[in-house]
Every structure is written in C-alpha cells, then in structure tokens.
DRENDO-1510 file (C-alpha; in Angstrom, 1 decimal, always signed):
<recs>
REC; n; res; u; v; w
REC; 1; UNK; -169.9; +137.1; -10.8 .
REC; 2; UNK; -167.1; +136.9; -13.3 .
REC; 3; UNK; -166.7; +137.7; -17.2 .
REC; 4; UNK; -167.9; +135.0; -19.4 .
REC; 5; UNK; -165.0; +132.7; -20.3 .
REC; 6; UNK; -164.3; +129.6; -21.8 .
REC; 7; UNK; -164.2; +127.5; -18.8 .
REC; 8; UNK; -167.0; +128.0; -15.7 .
REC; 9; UNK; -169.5; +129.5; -17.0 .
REC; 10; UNK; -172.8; +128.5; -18.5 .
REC; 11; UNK; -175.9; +129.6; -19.9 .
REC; 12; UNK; -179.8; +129.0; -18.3 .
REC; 13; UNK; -182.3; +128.3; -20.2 .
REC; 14; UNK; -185.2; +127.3; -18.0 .
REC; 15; UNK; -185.5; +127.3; -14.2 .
REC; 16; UNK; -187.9; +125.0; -12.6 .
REC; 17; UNK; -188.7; +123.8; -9.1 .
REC; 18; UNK; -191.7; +122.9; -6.6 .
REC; 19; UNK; -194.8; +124.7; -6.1 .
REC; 20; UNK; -194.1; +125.0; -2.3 .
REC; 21; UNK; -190.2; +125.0; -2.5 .
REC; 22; UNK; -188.0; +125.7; +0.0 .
REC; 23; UNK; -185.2; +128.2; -1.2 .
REC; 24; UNK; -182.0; +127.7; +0.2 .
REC; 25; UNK; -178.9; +130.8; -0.3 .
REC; 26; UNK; -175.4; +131.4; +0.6 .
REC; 27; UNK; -174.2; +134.6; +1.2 .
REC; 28; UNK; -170.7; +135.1; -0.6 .
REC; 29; UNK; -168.6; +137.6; +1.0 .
REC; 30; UNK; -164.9; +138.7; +1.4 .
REC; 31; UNK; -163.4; +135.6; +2.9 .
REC; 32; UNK; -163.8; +134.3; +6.0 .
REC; 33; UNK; -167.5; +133.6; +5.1 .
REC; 34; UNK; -170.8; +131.5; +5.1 .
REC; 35; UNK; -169.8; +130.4; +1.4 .
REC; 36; UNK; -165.4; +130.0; +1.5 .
REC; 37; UNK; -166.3; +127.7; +4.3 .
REC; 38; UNK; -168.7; +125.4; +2.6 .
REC; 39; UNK; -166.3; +125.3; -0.1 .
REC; 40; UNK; -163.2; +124.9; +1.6 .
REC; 41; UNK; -164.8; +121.9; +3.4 .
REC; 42; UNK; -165.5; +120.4; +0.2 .
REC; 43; UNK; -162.4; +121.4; -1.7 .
REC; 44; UNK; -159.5; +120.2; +0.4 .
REC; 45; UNK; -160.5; +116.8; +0.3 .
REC; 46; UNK; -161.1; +117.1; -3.7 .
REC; 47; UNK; -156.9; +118.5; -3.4 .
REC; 48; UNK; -155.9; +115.6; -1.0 .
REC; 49; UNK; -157.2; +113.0; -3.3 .
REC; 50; UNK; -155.8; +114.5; -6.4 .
REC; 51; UNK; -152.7; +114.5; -4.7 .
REC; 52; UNK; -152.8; +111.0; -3.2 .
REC; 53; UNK; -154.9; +108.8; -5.5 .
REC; 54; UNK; -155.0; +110.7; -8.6 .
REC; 55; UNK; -151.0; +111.7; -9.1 .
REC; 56; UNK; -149.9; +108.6; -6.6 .
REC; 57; UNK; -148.0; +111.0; -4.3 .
REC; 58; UNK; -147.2; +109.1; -0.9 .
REC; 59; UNK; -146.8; +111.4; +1.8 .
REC; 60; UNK; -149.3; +114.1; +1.2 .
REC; 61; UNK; -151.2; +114.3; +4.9 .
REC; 62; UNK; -153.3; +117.1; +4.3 .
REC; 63; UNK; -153.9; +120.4; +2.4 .
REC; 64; UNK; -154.8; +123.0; +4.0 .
REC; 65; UNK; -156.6; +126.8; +2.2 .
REC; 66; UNK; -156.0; +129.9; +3.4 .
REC; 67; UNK; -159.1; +131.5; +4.5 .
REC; 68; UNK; -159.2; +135.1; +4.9 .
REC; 69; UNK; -158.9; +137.7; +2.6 .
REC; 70; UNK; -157.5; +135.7; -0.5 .
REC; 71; UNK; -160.5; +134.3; -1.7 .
REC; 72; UNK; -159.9; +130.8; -0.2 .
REC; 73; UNK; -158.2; +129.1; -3.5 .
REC; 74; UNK; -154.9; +131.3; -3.9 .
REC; 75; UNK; -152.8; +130.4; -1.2 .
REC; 76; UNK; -152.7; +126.6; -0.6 .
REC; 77; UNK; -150.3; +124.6; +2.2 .
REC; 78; UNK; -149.5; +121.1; +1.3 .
REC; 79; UNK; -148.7; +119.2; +4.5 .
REC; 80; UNK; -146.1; +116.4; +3.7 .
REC; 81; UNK; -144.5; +113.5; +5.6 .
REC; 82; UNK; -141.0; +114.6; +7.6 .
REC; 83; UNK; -139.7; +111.7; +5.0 .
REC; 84; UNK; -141.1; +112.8; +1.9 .
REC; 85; UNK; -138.5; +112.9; -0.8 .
REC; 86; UNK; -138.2; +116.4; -2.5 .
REC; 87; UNK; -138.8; +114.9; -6.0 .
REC; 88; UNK; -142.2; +114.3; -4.5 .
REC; 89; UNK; -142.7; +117.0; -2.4 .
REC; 90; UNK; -142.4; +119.2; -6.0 .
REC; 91; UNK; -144.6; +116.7; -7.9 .
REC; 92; UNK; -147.4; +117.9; -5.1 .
REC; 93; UNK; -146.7; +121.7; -5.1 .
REC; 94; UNK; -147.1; +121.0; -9.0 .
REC; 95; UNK; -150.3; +119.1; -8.3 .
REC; 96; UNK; -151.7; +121.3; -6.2 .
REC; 97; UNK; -151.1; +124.1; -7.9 .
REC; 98; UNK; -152.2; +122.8; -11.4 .
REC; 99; UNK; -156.3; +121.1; -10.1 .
REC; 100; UNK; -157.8; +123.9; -10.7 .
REC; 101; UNK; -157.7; +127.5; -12.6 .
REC; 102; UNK; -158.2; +129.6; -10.4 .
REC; 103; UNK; -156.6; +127.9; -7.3 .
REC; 104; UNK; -152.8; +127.7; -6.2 .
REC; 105; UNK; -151.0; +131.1; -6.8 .
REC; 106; UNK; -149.0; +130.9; -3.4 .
REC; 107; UNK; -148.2; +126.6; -2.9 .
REC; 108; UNK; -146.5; +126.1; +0.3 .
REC; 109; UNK; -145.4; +122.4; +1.6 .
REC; 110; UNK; -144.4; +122.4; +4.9 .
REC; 111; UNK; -143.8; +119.5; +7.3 .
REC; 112; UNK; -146.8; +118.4; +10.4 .
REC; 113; UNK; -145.2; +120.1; +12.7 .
REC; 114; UNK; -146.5; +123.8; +11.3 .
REC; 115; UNK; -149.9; +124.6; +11.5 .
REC; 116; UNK; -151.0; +125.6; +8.0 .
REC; 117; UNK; -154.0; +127.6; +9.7 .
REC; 118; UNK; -151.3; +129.8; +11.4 .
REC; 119; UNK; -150.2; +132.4; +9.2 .
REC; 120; UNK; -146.9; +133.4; +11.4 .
REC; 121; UNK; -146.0; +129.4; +11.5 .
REC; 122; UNK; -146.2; +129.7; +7.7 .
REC; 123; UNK; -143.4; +132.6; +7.9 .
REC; 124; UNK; -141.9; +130.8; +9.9 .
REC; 125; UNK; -141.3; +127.6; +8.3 .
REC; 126; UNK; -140.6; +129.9; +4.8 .
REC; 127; UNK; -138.1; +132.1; +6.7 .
REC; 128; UNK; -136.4; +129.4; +8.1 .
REC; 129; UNK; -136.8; +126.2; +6.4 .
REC; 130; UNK; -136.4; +127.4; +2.8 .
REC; 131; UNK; -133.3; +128.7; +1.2 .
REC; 132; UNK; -135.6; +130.9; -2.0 .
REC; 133; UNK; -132.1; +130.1; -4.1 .
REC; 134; UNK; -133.0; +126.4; -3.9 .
REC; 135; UNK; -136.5; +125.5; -2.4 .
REC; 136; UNK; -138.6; +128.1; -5.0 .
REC; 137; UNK; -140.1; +127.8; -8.4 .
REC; 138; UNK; -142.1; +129.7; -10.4 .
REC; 139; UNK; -145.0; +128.4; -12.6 .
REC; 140; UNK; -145.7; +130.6; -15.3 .
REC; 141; UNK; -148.5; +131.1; -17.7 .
REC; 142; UNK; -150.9; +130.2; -15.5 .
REC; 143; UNK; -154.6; +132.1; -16.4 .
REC; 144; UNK; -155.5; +134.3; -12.9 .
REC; 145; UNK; -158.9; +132.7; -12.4 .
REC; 146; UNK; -161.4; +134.7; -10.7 .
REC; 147; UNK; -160.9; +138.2; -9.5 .
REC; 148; UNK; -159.6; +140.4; -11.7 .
REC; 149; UNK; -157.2; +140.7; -14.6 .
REC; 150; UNK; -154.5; +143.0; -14.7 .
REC; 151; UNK; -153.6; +144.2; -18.6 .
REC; 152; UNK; -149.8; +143.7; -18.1 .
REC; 153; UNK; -148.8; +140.3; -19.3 .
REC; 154; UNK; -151.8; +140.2; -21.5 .
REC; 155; UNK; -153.5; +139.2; -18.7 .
REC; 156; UNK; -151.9; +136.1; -17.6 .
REC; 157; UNK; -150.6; +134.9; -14.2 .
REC; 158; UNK; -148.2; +133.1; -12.3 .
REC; 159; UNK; -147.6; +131.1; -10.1 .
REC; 160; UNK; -145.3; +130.7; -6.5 .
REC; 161; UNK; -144.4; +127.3; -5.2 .
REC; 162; UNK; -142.4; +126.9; -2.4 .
REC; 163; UNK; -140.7; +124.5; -0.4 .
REC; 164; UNK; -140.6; +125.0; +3.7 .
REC; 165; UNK; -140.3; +122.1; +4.1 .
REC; 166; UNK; -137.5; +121.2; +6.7 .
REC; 167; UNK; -133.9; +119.6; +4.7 .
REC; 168; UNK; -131.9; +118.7; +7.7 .
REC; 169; UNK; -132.4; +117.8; +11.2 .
REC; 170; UNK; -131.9; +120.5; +13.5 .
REC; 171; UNK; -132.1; +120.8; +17.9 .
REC; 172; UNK; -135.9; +121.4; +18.7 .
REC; 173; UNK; -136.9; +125.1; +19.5 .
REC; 174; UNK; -135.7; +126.1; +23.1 .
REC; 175; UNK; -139.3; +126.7; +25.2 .
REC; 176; UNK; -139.2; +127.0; +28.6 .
REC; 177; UNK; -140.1; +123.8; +30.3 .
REC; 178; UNK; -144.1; +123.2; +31.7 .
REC; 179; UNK; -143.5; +124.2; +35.3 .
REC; 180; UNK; -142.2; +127.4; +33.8 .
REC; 181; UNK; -144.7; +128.3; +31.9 .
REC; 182; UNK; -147.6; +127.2; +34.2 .
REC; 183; UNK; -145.8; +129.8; +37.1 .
REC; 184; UNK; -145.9; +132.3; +34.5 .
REC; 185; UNK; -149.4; +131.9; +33.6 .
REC; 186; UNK; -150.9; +132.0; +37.1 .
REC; 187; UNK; -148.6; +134.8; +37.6 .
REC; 188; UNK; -150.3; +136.5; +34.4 .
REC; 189; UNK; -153.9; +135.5; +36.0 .
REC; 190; UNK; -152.9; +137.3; +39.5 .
REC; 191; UNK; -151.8; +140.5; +37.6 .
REC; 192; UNK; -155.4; +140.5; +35.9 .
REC; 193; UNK; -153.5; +141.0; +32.5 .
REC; 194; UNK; -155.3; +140.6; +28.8 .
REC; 195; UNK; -156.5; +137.1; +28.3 .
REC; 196; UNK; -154.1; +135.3; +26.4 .
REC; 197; UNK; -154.6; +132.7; +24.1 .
REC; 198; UNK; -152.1; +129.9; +24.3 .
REC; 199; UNK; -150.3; +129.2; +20.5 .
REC; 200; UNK; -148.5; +125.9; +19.3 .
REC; 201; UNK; -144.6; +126.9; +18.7 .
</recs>
C-alpha cells in the first residue's frame, strides 16, 4: 500500500479469527469509491471535533473532503461562521491542515453560503472572495503522506491554505426572480431540451 515509514505502518505477526467467519472487504479504488466514502464519513467528524473541541475554535460548522480524484484527504473546505474572526478562521486552516500527515495540502475556509461539495462554488468563492496577496499562506515542510514522493525537496511537501472567506459585505448575486425562472424552465420542458439539473448560486 505505501513504503514502510515511521508513522502508519505496522508489522503482523499472527492472524486469527472464527472457524466459520464471515469476511468482510473494501474495495479501494481511485476516489470516488466504496472505501473514500467509508472514510470520509468517519473522518470529517474526527476534523470537526479537532477543530471545535480540541483547538476551542468557535465557528467551525463543518469540514467538508474533496472526493474525487485527490485521494479524499488533500483538499479539505473548512466551513466557518459569516462572523468568524480571521485570527480564527487561520487558527482552523492551521488545524485542519496539521491532524493528520497525509491530509490537508489544499485548506479552503469559505463561508455557509458555498457549497464545499461544488467544485465551481469553490472557484468561486477563491476567485472572488480572496485577494492571494492577503488571504494565502503557505505551510511548508510538511511530509507528503501517501502517494508518492517526488525527489525534489528531498522529498518533502507543502502546504496551501487559503482564505475565501467573504471580508466585506457586498449586494447579493443578481438571479432572475422565481417566476422567471419557472417560465424558463417549462419553456425548456416544451423544447424537449437535455435535462437539467438545477444548481445552488
């Protein structure tokens, strides 16, 4: 699974179980799979209490890990409070990116109003809500975890926090109002045109 290192890894010695056991398996897979979504179900909790009980940050709602493709623990989205002070909104990218070794490369906070599942919403809020001069830090020396290890830097990582969350208040996003958009979707329906699947702004 990965090269034997100091941390996570150990050594069997005996294997025992019932004479009429039932096995149970995982398959582990690129991510999305069967086994990212076990652990992702069990790990952002484990993040969210770090966060809240462990480091005493008020304000952390949720943390959320990006699923496909990046192997679940490298890209996390800390989802803080509108109110949140920015001293605290860095103690949790710090947090978060520090529980555990292989986890946190990419730390995002953003604000409840961006869906940390949606990847463009994530762009979004970093295009828009996050001036890079100001709002991002890099944590260096950081060991790469699992995967594998590139020979420049000796082998060692970093990693890149950044604030989207949004500094100011600004007018809502201009959308159409709901009589609008329900005339456009039946519209859409009359034309037979693709399905499409309605997306939170």
């Amino acid at each position: 699974m990965n090269l034997q290192e100091y941390n996570a890894y150990m050594e069997i010695t005996a294997i025992t179980r019932r004479k009429d056991a039932i096995l149970t398996s995982i398959i582990s897979q690129v991510t999305p799979s069967e086994s990212s979504l076990i652990k992702r179900v069990a790990l952002e909790p484990v993040f969210l209490n770090h966060l809240k009980r462990q480091m005493g940050i008020k304000g952390v709602v949720k943390v959320s890990m990006h699923e496909p493709l990046t192997n679940l623990r490298k890209v996390l989205v800390v989802v803080v409070e509108r109110t949140m002070p920015s001293t605290e909104v860095w103690r949790a990218l710090y947090g978060a990116a520090a529980l555990l070794r292989s986890g946190g490369k990419l730390v995002i906070a953003v604000n409840e109003d961006i869906d940390p599942d949606n990847a463009d919403a994530l762009l979004w809020a970093m295009s828009y809500r996050a001036n890079f001069a100001l709002d991002l830090q890099i944590l260096n020396n950081r060991d790469p975890g699992h995967g594998p290890r590139s020979p420049r830097n000796h082998g060692v990582d970093a990693s890149l926090l950044i604030d989207a969350t949004l500094k100011d208040d600004f007018p809502p996003i201009a959308l159409p109002n709901k009589e609008i958009k329900e005339k456009a979707k039946a519209i859409w329906e009359e034309l037979k045109l693709p399905t499409r699947k309605p997306e939170a702004p």
